[in-house]
C-alpha positions in Angstrom: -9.3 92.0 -45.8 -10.5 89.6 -48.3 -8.9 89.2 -51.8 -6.2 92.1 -51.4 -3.1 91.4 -52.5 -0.1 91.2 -50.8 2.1 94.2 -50.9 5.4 93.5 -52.8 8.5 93.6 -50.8 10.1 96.4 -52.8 7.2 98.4 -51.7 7.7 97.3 -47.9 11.4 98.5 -48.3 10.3 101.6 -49.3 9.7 102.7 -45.7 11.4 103.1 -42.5 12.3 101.0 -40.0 11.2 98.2 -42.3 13.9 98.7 -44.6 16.0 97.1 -41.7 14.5 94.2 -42.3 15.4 90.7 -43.8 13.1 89.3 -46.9 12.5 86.9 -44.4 11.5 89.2 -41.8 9.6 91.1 -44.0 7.5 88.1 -45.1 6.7 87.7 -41.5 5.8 91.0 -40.6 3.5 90.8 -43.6 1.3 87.9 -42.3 0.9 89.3 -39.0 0.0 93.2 -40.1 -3.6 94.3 -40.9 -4.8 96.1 -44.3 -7.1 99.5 -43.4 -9.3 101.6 -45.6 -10.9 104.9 -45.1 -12.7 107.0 -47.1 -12.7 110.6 -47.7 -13.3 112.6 -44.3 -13.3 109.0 -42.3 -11.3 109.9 -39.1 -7.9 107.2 -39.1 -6.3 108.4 -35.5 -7.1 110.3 -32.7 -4.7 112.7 -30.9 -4.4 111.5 -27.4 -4.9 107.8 -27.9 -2.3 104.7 -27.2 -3.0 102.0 -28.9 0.8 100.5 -29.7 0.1 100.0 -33.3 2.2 101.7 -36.6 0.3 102.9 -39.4 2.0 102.9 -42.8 0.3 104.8 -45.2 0.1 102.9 -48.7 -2.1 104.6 -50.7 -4.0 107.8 -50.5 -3.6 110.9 -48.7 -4.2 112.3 -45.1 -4.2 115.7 -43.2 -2.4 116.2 -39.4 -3.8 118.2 -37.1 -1.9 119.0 -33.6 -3.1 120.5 -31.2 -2.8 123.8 -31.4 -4.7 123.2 -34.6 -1.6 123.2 -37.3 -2.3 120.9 -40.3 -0.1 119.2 -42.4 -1.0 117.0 -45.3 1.2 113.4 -45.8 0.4 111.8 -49.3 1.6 108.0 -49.9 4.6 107.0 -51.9 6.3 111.0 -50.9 9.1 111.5 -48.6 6.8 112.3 -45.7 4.9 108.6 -46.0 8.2 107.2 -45.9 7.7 106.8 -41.5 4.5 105.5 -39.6 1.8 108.0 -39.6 2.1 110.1 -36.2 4.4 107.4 -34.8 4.8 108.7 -31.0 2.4 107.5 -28.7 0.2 108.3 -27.1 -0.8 110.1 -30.7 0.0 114.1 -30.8 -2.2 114.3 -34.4 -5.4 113.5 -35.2 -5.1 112.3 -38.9 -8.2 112.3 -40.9 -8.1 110.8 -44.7 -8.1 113.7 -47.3 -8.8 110.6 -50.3 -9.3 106.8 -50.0 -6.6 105.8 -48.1 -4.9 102.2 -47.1 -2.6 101.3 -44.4 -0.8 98.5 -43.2 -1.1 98.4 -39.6 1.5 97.0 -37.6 1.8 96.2 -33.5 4.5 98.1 -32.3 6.0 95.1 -30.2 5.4 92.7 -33.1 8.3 94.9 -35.2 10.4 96.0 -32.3 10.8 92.3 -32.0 11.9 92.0 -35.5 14.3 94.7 -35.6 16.1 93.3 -32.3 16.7 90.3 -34.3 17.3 92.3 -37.4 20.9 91.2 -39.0 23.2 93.7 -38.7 24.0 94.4 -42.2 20.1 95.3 -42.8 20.8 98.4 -40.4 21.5 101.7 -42.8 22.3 105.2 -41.6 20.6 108.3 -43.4 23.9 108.7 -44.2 24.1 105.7 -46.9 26.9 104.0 -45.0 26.6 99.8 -43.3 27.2 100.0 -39.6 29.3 96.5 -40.4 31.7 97.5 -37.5 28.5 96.9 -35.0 29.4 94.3 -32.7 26.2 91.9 -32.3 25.3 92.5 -28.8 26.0 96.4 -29.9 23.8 96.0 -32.4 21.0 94.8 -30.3 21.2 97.9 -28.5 20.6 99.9 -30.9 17.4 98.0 -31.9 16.3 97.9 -28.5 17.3 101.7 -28.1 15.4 102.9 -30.9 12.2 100.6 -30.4 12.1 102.5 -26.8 11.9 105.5 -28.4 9.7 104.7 -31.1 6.8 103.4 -28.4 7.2 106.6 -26.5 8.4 104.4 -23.6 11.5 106.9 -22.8 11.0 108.7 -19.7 10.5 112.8 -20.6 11.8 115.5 -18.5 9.8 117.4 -16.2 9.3 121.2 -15.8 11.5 122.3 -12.8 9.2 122.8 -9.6 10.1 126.7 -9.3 9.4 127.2 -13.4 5.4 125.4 -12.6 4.8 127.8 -10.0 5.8 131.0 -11.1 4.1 129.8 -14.7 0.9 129.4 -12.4 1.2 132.1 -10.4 1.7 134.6 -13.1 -0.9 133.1 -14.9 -3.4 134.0 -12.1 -5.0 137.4 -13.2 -5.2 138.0 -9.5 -2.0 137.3 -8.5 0.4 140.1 -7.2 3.6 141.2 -7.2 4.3 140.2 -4.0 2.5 136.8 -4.7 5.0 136.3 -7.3 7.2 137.1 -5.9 6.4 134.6 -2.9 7.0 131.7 -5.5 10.4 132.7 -6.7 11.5 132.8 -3.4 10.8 129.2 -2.2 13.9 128.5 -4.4 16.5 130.6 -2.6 18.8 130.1 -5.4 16.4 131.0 -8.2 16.0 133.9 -6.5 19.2 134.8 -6.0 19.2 134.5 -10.1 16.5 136.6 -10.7 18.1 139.6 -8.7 21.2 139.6 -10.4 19.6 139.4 -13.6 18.0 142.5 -12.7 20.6 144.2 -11.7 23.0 142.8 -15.1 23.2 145.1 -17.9 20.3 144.1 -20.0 17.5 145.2 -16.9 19.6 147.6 -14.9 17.8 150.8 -14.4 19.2 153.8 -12.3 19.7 151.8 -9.2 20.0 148.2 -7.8 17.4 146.1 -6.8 17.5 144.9 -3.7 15.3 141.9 -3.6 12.7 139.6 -5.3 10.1 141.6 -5.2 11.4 144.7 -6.4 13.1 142.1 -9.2 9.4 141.6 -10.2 8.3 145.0 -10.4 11.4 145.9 -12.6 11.0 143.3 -14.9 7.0 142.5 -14.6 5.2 139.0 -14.5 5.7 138.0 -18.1 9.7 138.7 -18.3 9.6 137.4 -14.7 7.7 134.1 -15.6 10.1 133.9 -18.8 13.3 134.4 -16.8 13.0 131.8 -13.9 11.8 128.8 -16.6 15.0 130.4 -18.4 16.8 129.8 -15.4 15.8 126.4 -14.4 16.0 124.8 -17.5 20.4 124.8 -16.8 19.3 121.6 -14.5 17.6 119.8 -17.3 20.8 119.4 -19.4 21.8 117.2 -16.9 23.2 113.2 -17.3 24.7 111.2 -14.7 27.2 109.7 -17.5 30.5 111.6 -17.7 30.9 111.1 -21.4 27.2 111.7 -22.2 27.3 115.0 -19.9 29.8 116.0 -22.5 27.7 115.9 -24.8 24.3 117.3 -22.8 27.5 120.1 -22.1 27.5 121.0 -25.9 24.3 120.7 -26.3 23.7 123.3 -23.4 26.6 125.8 -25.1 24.0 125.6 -28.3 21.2 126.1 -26.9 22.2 129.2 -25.0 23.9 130.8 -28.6 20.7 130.4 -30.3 18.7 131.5 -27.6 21.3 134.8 -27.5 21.1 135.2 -30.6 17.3 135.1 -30.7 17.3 137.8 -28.0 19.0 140.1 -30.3 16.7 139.1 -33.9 13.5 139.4 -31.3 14.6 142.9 -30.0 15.8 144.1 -33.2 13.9 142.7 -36.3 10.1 142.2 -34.9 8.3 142.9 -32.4 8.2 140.0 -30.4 8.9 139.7 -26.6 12.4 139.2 -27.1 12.3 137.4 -23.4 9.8 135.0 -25.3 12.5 134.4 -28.4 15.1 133.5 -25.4 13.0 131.2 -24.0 12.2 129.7 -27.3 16.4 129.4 -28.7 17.0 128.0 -25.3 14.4 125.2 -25.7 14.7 124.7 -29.6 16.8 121.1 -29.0 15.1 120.0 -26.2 14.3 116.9 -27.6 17.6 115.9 -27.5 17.7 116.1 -24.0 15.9 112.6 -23.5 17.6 111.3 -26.6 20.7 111.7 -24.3 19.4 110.5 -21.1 18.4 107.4 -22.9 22.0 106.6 -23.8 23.1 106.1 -20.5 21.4 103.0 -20.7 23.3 102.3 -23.5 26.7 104.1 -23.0 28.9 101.2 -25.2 26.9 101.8 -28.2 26.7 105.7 -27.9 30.6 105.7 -27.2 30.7 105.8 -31.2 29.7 109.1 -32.0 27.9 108.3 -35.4 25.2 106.5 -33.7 24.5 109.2 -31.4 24.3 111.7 -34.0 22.3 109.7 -36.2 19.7 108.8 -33.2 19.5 112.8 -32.5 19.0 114.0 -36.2 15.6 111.2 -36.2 14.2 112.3 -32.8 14.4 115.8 -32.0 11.5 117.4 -33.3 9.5 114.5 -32.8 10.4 114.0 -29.0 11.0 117.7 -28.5 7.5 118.4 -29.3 5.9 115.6 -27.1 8.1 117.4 -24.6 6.8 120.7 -24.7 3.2 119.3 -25.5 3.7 117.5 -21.8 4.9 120.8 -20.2 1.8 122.6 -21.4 3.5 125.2 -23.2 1.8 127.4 -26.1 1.7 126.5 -29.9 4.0 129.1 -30.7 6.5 127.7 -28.8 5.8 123.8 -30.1 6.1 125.4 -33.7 9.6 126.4 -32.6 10.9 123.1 -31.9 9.4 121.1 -34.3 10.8 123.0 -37.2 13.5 124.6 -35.6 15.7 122.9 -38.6 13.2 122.6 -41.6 14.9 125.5 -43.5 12.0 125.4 -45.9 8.8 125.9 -43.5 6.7 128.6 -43.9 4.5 129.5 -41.2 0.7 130.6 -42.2 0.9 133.8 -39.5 1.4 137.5 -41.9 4.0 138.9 -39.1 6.8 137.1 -38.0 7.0 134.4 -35.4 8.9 132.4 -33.0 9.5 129.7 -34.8 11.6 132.3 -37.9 13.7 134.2 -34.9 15.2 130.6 -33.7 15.4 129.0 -37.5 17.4 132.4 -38.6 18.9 132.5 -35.2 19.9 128.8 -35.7 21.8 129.6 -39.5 23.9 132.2 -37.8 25.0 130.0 -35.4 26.1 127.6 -37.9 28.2 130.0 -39.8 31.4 128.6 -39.8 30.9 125.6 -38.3 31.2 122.1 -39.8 27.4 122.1 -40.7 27.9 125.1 -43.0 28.1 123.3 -46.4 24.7 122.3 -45.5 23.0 125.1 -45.6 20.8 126.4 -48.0 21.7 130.0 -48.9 19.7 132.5 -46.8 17.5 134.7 -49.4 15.8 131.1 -49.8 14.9 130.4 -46.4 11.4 131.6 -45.9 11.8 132.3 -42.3 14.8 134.7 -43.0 12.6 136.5 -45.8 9.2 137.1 -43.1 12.1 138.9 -41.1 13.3 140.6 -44.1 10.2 142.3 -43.9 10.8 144.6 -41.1 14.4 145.9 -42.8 16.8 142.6 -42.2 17.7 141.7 -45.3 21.0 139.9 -46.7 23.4 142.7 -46.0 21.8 143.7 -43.1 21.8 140.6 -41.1 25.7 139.9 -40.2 25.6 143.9 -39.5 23.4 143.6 -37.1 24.8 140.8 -35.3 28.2 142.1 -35.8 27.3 145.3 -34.0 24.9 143.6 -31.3 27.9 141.0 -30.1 28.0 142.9 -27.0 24.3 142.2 -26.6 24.3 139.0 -27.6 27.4 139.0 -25.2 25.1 140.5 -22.4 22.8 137.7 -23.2 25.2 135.0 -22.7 26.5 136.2 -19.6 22.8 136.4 -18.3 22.6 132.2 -18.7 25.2 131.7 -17.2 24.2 133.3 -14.0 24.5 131.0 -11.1 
């Protein structure tokens, strides 16, 4: 626009990815990126929409809204305007502008291109430390690796065939047991599964089942549906690269502890479904999944742990959520993963939620581990105080679990049906 002044280039450093950037580079970017306004109540994006461009946000202050109609307010100069505004594409916000509000609007290929040819000493971790020991063409990699991600052109995982029917055919008001039933069993394996989950210790009743369809009666549609997407997600942790299938190994081992242990919270300290709070543990890190498959384009780079880490920490929710957003699944379940490790969110629901089983479930986990310094003291995590509410408090908590190992035990042993 006319007359504006340029932005200085402290204030371009300020955010991310440009901070990767040479003065140089920076200068450039500058002369090829766009200055917006909007006023109060003036729509800036809409949810849906791919239009390769990076908003920055300047000045002002603008509200999220997903889709399952969460808001979120991002005001210029915090910590939250420090990234492009609702950077995955196609956009999973619409943004709206709360005051007068200015951006600098970047194409997407435009700064890809310049952090490919970014030097490498411009490149910092969140950590604070230089990736100096990047060797050039490594380097390039990790430009190229991250710009994938960045314009949503990564490849996302797709719900297992057996998981989509059973989800539609329980979802079917006039669907039957024996229709259900039906859909499990054009997966011979799955339903193989699903009977001897009925017959393990946490559904056993006085006498075996004996096939899918009294599996389905036992447990009814919902735990039904719940189980088999349980069941099939094992095949989604999956790489073809040994070293990386290592790592989608761990990941799996995780996923299935929180998800145990969010059996146990559901079942003991709300009233959830604690099938639901299985589900929800089990799929908390899904967004690491593609972070993962990525890297087997990229397996030299990724052989240095670091790197991998560092991608994983920046992408999760993000790409987790665009995952589950793809798969159709409910906002309670998007909630989970998108703040499965923001210790400080508080949910606007009175009674507890899914998202507060896998955050608490998530801390326990960590207990011990090499994360543990990092974690805030529980009486000061909201989610662990909305549970507190139905009688788990501080001295309560480890009790529990201590006394429900078997179950969580139980639990385990149930994921690792095959």
């Amino acid at each position: 626009m006319a007359g504006q002044k340029s932005l200085p280039l402290r204030r371009l450093k300020a955010f991310q990815p440009l901070n990767r950037l040479t003065d140089d580079q920076l200068v450039l970017l500058a002369s090829r990126a766009e200055r917006r306004t909007h006023g109060p109540g003036q729509r800036v994006l809409e949810r849906g929409v791919r239009d390769g461009l990076d908003f920055f946000l300047i000045a002002g202050k603008v509200e999220l809204e997903s889709l399952d109609g969460r808001k979120s307010l991002v005001e210029a100069e915090t910590e939250k305007a420090n990234t492009p505004i609702a950077r995955l594409q196609p956009r999973m916000y619409d943004v709206t502008a709360v005051k007068p509000c200015e951006f600098l609007v970047v194409e997407q290929e435009i700064l890809n291109q310049l952090l490919r040819a970014a030097p490498v000493a411009q490149v910092e971790m969140d950590s604070g430390e230089g990736t100096g020991g990047i060797e050039s063409e490594e380097h390039h990699l990790l430009m190229e690796f991250y710009s994938e991600l960045r314009s949503n052109q990564v490849k996302l995982p797709s719900v297992p065939d057996v998981a989509w029917k059973v989800r539609r055919a329980v979802d079917r008001e006039e669907s039957t047991a024996d229709q259900v039933a039906q859909a499990v069993s054009a997966d011979p394996a799955m339903a193989a599964k699903l009977v001897r989950a009925c017959n393990s210790p946490l559904y056993r009743g006085f006498s075996d089942v004996r096939n899918v369809r009294e599996a389905v009666v036992r447990l009814g549609m919902r735990t039904t549906r719940q189980l088999v997407t349980v069941f099939s997600m094992r095949e989604v942790f999956k790489t073809r690269q040994a070293a990386l299938q290592k790592e989608m190994e761990k990941l799996w081992r995780h996923s299935r502890e929180v998800a145990a242990l969010c059996w146990v919270l559901a079942d003991h300290a709300t009233r959830l479904n604690p099938e639901e709070a299985l589900l929800a543990g089990l799929l908390h890190d899904i967004g690491v999944v593609p972070v993962l498959v990525q890297a087997e384009h990229h397996v030299n780079l990724f052989a240095d742990e670091a790197n991998l880490n560092h991608a994983i920490k920046e992408l999760r929710a993000d790409v987790g959520t665009a995952v589950l957003e793809n798969w159709s699944f409910p906002p309670a379940f998007i909630e989970a993963v998108r703040h499965a490790e923001d210790w400080g969110y508080e949910c606007r629901e009175s009674a507890p939620q899914l998202v507060d089983v896998v955050i608490v479930a998530q801390l326990h986990s960590m207990i011990g581990s090499s994360q543990n310094a990092e974690l805030p003291p529980f009486d000061q995590v909201p989610a662990y105080r909305r549970l507190g509410e139905l009688e788990l408090n501080a001295s309560r908590s480890l009790q529990l679990l201590t006394e429900a190992r078997a179950r969580v035990d139980e639990v385990q042993q149930l994921l690792s049906i095959r």
